[in-house]
Steps between C-alpha positions, in 0.01 A plus 500: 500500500525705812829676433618511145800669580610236816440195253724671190771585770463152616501347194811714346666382806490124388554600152840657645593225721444232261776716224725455767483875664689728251507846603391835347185321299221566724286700238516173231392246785237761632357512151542180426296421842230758427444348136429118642284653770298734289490213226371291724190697649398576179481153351334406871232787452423361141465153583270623764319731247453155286376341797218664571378548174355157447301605840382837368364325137310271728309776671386629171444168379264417822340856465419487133325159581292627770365732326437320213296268705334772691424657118338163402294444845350844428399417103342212651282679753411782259346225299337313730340827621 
């Protein structure tokens, strides 16, 4: 998010607009703004986190097999030698 601060203000904003404007309650709808915001990027980042694990389990999968196979190839020439 390029500007945390812009998108809470932004979203408090709504929050405000949508109660129907009262006045003297900009702290609750800034915090209230800042929570779903924060909430949000967190639950994105772990979802992303989750993601890319499958990816990263696969490169140690692929790894471990290569050199398995490179571990057997090299049995096999020691005893044909």
């Amino acid at each position: 998010m390029p500007n945390l601060e812009e998108a809470i203000r932004e979203r408090a904003y709504h929050l405000w607009i949508a109660d129907g404007q009262p006045e003297g309650q900009a702290d609750i709808y800034w915090l209230n703004a800042q929570r779903e915001i924060l909430t949000t990027s967190v639950e994105s980042s772990g979802s992303n986190a989750a993601a890319a694990a499958p990816t990263d389990t696969r490169l140690v999968a692929t790894k471990s097999t290569k050199k398995a196979k490179v571990a057997r190839l090299g049995k096999s020439k020691t005893r044909a030698a």
